[in-house]
TORPA-4810 file (N, C-alpha, C, O; in nm, 3 decimals):
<nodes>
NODE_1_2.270_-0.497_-1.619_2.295_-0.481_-1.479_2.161_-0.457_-1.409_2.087_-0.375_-1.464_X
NODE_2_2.105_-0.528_-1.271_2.036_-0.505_-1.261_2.025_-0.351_-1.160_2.122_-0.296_-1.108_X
NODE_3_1.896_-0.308_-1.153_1.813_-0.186_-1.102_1.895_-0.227_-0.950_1.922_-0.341_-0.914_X
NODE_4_1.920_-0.118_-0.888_1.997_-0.097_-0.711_1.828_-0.060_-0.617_1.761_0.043_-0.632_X
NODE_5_1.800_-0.158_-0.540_1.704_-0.115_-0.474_1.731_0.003_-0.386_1.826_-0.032_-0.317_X
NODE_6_1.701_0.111_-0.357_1.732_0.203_-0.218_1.674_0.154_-0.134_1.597_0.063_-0.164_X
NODE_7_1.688_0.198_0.008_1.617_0.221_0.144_1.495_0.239_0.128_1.490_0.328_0.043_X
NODE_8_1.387_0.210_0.156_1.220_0.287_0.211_1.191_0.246_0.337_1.257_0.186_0.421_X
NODE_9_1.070_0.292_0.335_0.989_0.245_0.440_0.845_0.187_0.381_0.788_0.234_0.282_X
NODE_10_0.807_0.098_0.446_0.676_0.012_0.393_0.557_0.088_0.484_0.564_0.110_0.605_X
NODE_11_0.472_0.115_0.414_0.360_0.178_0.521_0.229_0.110_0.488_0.197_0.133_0.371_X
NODE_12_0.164_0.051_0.537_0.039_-0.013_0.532_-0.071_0.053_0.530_-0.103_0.073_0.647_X
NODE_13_-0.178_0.115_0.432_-0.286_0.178_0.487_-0.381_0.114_0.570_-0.400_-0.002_0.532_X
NODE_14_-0.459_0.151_0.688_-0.526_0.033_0.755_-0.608_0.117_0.844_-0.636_0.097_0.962_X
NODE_15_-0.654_0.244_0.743_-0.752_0.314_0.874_-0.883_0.340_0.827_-0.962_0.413_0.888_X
NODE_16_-0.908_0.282_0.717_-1.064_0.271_0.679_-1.135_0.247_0.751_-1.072_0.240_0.856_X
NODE_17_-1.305_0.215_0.780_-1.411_0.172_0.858_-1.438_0.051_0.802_-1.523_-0.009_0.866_X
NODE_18_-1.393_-0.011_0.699_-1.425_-0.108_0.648_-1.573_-0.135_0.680_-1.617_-0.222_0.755_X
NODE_19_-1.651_-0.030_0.601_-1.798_-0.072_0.598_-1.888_-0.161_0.520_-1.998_-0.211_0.545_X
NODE_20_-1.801_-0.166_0.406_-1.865_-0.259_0.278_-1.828_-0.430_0.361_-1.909_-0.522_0.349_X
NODE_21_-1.734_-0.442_0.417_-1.702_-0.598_0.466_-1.767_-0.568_0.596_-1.798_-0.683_0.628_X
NODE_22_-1.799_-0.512_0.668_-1.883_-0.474_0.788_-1.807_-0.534_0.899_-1.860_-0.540_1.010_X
NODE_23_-1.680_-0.581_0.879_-1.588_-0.572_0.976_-1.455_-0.539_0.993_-1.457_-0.449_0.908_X
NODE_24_-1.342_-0.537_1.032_-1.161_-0.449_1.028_-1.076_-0.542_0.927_-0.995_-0.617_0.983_X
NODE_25_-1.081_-0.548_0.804_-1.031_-0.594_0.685_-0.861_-0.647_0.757_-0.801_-0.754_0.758_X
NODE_26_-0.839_-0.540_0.797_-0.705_-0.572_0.877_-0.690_-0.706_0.925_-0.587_-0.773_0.924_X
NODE_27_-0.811_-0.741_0.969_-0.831_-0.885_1.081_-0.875_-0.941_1.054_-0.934_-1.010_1.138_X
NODE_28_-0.897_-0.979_0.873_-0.964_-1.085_0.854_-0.843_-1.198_0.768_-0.757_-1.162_0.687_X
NODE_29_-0.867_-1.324_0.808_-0.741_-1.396_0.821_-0.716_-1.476_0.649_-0.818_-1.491_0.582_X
NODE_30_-0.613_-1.511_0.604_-0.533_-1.582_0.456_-0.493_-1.672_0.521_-0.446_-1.631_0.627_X
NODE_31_-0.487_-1.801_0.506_-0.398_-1.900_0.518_-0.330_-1.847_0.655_-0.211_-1.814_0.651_X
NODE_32_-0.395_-1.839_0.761_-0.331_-1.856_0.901_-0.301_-1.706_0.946_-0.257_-1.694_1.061_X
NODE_33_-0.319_-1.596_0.875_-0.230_-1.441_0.939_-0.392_-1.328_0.890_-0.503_-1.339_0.836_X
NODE_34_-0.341_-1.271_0.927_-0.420_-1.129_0.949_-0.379_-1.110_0.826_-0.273_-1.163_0.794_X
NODE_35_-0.463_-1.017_0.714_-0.411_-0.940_0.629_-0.340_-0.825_0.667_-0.330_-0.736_0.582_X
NODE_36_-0.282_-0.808_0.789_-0.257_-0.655_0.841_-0.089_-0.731_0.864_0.011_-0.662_0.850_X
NODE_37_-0.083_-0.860_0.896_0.047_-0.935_0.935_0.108_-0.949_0.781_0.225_-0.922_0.751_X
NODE_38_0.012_-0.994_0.696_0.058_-1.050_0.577_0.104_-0.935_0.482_0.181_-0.967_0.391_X
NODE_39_0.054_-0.771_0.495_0.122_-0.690_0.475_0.251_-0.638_0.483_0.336_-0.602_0.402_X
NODE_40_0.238_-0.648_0.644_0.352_-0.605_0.668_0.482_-0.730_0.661_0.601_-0.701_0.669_X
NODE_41_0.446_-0.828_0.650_0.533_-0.940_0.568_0.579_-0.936_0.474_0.689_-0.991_0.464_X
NODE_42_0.535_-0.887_0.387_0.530_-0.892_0.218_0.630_-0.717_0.202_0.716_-0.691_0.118_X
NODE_43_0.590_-0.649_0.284_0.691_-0.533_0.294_0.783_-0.559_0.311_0.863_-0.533_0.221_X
NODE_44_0.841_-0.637_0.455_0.947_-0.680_0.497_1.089_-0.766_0.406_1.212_-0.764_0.419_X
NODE_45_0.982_-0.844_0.303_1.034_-0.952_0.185_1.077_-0.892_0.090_1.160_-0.944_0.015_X
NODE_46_1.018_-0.730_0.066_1.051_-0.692_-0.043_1.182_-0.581_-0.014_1.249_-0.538_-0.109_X
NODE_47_1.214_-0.533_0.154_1.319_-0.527_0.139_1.271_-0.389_0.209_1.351_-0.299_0.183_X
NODE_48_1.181_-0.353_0.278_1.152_-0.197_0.399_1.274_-0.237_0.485_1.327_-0.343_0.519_X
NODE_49_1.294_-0.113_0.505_1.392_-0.100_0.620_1.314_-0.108_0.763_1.366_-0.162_0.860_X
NODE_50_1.192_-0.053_0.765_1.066_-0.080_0.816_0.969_-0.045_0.758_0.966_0.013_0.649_X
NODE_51_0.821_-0.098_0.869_0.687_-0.112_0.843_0.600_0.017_0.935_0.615_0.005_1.057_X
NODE_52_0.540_0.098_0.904_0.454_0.153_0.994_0.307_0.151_0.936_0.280_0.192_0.823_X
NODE_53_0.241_0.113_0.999_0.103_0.111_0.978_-0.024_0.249_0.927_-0.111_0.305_0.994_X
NODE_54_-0.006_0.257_0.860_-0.089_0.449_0.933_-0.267_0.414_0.916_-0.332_0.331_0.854_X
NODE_55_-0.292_0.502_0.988_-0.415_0.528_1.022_-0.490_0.441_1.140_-0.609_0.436_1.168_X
NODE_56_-0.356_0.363_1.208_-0.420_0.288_1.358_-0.353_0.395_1.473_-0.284_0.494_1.447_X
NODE_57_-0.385_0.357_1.583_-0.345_0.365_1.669_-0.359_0.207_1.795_-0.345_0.206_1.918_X
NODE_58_-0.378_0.139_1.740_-0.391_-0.005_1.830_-0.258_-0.122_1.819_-0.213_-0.220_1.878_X
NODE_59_-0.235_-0.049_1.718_-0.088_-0.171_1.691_0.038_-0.150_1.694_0.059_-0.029_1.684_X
NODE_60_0.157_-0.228_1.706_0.306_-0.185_1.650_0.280_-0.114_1.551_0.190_-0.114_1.467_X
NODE_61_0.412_-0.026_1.580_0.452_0.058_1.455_0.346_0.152_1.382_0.357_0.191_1.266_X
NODE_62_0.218_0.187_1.486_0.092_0.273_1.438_0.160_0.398_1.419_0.252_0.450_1.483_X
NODE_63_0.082_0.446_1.293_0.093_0.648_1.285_-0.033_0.624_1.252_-0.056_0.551_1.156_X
NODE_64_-0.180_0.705_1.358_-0.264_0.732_1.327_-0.261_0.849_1.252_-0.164_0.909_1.206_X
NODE_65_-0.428_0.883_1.242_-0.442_0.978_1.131_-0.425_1.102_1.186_-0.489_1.135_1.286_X
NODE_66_-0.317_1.199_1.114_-0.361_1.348_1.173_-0.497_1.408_1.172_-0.536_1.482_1.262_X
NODE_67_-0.568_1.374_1.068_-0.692_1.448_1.041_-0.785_1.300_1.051_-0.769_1.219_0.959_X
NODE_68_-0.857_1.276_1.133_-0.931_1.122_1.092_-1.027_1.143_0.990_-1.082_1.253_0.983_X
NODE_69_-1.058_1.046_0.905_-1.205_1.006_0.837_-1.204_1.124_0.722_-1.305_1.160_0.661_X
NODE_70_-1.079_1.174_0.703_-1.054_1.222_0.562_-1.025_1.173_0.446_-1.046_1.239_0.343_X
NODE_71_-0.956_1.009_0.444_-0.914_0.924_0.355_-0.832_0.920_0.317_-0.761_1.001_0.377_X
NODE_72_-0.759_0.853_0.216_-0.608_0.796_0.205_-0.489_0.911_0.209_-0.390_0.934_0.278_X
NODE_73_-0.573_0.981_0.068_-0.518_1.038_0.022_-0.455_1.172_0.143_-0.336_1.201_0.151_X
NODE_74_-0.536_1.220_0.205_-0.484_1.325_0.240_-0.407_1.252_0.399_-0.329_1.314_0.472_X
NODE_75_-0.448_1.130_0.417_-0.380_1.055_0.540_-0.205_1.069_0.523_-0.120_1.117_0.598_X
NODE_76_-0.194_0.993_0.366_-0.054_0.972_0.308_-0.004_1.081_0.296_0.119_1.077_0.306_X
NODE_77_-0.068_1.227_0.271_0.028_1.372_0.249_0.064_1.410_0.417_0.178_1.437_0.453_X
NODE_78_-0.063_1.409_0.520_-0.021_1.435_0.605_0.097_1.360_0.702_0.142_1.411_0.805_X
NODE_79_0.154_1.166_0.621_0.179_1.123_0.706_0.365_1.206_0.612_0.469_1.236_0.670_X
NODE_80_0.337_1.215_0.485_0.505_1.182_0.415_0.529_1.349_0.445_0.641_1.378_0.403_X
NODE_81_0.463_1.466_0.503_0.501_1.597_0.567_0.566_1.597_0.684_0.635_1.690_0.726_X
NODE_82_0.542_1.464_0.752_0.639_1.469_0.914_0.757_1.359_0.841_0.822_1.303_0.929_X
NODE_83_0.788_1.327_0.732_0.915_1.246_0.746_1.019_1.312_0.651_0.993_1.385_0.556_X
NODE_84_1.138_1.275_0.694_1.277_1.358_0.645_1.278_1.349_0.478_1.251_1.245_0.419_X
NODE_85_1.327_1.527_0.385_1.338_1.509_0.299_1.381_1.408_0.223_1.481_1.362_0.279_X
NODE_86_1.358_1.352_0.130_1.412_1.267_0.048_1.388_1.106_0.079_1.417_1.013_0.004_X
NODE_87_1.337_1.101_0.188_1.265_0.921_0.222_1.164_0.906_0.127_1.100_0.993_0.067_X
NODE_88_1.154_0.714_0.116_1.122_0.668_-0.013_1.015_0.592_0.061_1.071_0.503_0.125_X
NODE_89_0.885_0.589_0.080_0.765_0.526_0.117_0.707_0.446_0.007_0.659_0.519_-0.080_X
NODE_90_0.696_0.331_-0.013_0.609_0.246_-0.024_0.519_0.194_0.030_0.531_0.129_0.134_X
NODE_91_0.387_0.218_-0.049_0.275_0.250_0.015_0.172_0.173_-0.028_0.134_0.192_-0.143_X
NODE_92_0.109_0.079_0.046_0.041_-0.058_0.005_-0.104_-0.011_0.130_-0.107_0.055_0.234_X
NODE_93_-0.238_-0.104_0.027_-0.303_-0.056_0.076_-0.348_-0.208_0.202_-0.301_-0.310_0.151_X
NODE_94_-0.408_-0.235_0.314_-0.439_-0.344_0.375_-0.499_-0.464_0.280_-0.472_-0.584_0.290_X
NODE_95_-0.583_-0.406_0.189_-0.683_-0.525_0.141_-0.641_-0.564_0.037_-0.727_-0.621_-0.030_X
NODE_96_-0.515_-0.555_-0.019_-0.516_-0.606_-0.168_-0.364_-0.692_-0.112_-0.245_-0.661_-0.102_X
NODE_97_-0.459_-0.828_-0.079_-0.346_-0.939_-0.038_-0.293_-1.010_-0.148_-0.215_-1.100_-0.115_X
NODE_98_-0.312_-0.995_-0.267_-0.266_-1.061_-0.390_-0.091_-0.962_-0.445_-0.013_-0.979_-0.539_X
NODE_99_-0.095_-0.899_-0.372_0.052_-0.815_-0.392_0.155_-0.922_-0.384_0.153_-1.011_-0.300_X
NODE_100_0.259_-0.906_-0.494_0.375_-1.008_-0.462_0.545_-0.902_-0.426_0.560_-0.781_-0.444_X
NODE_101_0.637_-0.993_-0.377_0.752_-0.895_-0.379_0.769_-0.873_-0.488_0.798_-0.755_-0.507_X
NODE_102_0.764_-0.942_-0.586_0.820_-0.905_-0.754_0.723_-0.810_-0.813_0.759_-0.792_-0.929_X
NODE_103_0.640_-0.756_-0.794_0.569_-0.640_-0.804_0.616_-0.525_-0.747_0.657_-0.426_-0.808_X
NODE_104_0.608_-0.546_-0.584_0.640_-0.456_-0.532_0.800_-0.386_-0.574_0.830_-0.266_-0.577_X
NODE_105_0.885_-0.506_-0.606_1.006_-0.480_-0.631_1.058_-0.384_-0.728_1.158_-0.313_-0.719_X
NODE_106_0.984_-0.392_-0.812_0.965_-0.288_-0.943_0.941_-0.167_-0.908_0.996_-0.075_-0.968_X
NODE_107_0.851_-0.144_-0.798_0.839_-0.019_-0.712_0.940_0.027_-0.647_0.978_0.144_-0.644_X
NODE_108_0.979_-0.053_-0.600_1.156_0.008_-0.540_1.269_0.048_-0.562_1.346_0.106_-0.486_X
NODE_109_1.286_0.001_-0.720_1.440_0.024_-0.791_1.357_0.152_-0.838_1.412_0.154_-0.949_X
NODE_110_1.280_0.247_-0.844_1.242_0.377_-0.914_1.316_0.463_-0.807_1.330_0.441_-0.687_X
NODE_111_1.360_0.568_-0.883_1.410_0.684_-0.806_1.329_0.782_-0.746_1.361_0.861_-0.657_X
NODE_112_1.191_0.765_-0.819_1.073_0.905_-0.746_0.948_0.810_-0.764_0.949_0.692_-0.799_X
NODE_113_0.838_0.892_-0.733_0.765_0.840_-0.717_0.700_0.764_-0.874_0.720_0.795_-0.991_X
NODE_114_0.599_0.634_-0.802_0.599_0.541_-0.950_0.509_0.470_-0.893_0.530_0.422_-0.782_X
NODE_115_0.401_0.453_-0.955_0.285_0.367_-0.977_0.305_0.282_-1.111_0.400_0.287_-1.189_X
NODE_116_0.165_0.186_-1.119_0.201_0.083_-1.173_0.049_0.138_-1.263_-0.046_0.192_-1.205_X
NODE_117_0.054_0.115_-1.390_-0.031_0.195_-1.536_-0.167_0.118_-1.501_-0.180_-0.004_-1.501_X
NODE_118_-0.254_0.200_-1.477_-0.374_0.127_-1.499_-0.388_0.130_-1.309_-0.504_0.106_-1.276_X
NODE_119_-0.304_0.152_-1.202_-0.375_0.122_-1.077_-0.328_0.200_-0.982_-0.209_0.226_-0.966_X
NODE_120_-0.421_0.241_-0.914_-0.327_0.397_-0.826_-0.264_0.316_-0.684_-0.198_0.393_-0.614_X
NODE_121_-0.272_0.208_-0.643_-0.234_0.115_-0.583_-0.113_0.025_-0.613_-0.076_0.032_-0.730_X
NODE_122_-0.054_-0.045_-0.545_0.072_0.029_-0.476_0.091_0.147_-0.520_0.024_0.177_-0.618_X
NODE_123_0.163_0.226_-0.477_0.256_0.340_-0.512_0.426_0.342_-0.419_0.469_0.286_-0.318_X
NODE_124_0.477_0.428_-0.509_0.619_0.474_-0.431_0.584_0.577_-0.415_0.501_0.618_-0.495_X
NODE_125_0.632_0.678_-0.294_0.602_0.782_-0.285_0.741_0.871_-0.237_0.808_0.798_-0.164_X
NODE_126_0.788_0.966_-0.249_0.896_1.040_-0.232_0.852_1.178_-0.094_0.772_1.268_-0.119_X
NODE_127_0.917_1.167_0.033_0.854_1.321_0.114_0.966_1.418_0.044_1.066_1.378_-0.016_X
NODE_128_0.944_1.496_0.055_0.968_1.637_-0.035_0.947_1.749_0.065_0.977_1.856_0.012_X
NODE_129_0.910_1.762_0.182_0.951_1.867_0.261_0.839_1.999_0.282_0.839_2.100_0.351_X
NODE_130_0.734_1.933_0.172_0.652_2.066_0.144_0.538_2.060_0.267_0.549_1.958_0.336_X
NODE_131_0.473_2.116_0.291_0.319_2.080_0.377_0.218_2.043_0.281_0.217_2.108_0.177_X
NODE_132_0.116_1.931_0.300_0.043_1.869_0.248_-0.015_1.977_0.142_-0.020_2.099_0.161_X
NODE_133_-0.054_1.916_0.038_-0.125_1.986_-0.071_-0.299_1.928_-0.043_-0.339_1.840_0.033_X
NODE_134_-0.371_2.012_-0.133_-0.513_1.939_-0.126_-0.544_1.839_-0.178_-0.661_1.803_-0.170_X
NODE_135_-0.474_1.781_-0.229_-0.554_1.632_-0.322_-0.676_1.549_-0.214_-0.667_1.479_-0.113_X
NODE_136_-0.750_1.582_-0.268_-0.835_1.474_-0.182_-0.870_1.359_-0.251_-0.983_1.320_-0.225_X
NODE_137_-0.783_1.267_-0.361_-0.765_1.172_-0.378_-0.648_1.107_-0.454_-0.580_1.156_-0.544_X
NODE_138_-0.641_0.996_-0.402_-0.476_0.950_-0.458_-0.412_0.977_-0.591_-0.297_1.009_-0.619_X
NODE_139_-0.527_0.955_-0.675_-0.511_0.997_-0.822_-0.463_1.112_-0.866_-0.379_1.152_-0.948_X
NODE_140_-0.563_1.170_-0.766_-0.471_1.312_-0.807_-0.351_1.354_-0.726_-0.296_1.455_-0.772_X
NODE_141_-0.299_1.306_-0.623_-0.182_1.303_-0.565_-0.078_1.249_-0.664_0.032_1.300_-0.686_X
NODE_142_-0.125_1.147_-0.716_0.000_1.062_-0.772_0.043_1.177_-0.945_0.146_1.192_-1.012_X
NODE_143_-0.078_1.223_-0.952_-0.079_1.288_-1.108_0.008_1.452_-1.068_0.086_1.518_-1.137_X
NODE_144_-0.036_1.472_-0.957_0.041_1.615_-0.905_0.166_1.607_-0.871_0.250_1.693_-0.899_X
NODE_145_0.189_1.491_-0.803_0.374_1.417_-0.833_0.445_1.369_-0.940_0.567_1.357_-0.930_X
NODE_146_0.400_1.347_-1.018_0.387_1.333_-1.168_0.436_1.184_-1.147_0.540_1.153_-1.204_X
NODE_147_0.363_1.080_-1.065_0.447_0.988_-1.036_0.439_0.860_-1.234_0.358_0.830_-1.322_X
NODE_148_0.591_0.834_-1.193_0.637_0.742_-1.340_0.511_0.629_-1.374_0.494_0.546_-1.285_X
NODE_149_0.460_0.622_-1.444_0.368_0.493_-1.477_0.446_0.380_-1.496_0.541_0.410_-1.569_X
NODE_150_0.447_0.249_-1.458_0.552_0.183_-1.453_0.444_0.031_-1.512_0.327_0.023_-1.475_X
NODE_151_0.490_-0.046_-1.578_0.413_-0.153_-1.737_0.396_-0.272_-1.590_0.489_-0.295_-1.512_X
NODE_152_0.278_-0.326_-1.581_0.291_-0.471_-1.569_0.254_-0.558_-1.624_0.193_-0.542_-1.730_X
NODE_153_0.282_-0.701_-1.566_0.251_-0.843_-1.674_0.089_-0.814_-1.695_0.027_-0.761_-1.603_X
NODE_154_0.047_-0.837_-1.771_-0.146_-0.902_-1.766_-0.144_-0.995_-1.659_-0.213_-0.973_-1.560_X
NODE_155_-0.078_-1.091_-1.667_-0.076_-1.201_-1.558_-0.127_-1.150_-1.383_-0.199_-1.214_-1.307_X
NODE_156_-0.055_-1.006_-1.358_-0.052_-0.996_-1.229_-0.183_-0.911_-1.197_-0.188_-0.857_-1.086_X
NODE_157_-0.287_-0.894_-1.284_-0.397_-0.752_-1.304_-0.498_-0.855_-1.153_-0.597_-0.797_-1.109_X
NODE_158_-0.471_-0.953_-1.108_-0.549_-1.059_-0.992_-0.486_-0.957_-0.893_-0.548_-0.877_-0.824_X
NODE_159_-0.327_-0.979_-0.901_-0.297_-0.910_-0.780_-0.329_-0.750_-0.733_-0.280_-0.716_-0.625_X
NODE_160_-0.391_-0.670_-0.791_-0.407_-0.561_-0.776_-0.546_-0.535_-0.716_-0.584_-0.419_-0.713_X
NODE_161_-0.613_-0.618_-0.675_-0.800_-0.645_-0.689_-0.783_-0.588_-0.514_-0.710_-0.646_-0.434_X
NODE_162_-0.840_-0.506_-0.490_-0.910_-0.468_-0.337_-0.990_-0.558_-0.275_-1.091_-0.551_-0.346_X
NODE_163_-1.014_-0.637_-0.192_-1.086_-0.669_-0.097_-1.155_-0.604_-0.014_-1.118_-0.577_0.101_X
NODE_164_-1.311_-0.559_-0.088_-1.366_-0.480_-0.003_-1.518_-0.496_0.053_-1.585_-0.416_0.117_X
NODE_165_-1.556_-0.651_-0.001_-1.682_-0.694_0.041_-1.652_-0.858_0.065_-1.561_-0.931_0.026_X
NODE_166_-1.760_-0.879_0.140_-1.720_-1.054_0.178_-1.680_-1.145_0.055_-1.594_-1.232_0.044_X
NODE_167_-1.770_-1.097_-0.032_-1.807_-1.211_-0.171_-1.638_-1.155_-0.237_-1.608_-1.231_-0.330_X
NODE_168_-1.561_-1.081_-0.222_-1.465_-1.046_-0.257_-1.347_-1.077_-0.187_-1.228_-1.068_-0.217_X
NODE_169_-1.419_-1.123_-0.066_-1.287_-1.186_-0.012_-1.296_-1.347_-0.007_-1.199_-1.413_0.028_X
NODE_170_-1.410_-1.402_-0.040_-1.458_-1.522_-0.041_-1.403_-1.566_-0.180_-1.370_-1.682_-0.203_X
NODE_171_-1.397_-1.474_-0.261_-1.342_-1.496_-0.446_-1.203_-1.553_-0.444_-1.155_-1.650_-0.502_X
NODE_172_-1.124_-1.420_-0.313_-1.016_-1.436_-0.316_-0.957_-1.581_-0.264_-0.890_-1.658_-0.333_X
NODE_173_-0.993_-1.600_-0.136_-0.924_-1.688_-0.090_-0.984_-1.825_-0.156_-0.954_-1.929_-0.097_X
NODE_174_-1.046_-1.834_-0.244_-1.106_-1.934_-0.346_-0.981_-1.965_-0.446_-0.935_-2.075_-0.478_X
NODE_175_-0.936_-1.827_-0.488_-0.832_-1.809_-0.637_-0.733_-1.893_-0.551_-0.709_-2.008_-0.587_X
NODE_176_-0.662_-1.830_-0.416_-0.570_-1.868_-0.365_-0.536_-2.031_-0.349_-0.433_-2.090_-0.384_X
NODE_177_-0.672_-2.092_-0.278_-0.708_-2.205_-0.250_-0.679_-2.293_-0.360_-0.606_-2.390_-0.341_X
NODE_178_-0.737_-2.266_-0.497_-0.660_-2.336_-0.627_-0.561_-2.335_-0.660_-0.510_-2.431_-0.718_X
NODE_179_-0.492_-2.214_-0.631_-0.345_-2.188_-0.671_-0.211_-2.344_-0.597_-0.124_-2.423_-0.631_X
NODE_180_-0.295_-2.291_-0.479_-0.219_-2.362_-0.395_-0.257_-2.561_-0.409_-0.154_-2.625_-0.389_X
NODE_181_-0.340_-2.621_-0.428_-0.393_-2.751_-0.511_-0.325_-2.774_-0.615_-0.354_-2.869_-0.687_X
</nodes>
């Protein structure tokens, strides 16, 4: 029988400075869309009830940062402390456009929180009601939630790759470009 997806919400991280690409990663374009569109697409496919963005304030569906220029980690505690016990966030970061729904999907049929072995990216994340803890990094957020390690193919270790310098996004849309030939 297969796994019952629940409800979440898809949240996009997208409030970096993107200094290593020296311009808004968000806005740099795949095959016709914004990586910030193609996110929140790929959320949508995999089945969010909705999308909110965090760490903008310029777009639909923005939750900027409570605390700015602190980083993910403590962005994501401060954002899953304002939402109702027991909501299920899936939590994708802007630059890693190689995410598929069948990845993500695996993230969704989990009951608590669940990362994927080997990458602190995606995650599921569970709010719990508490006020933010200190983790000042995801790793250790995800290890203090004791979130499930969850197996993937070798095949998909492409899709997990950050986009965080030109030559890295120039790689990417290269891989893509063949795929698609």
């Amino acid at each position: 029988m297969p796994a019952i997806r629940q409800g979440f919400t898809g949240v996009v991280l997208a409030g970096g400075a993107s200094r290593r690409m020296g311009r808004d990663k968000a806005e740099l374009r795949v095959e016709g869309i914004t990586m910030l569109e193609h996110m929140r697409s790929l959320l949508h496919h995999a089945g969010a009830s909705r999308v909110v963005v965090l760490g903008r304030d310029d777009v639909e569906n923005a939750v900027p940062d409570a605390r700015p220029f602190q980083g993910p980690a403590i962005a994501i505690q401060d954002y899953l402390a304002m939402q109702p016990v027991g909501s299920r966030h899936l939590i994708v970061p802007v630059d890693m456009p190689g995410l598929t729904v069948e990845l993500l999907s695996k993230l969704t049929c989990q009951t608590g929180w669940a990362q994927f072995r080997r990458f602190q990216m995606p995650f599921l994340a569970v709010a719990d009601g508490k006020p933010p803890s200190k983790c000042a990094r995801v790793g250790e957020l995800l290890s203090k939630k004791r979130a499930k390690s969850i197996s993937s193919d070798k095949r998909h270790s492409v899709s997990f790759s950050n986009i965080n310098e030109p030559a890295d996004f120039d790689a990417f849309v290269g891989l893509k470009h063949m795929r698609v030939s």
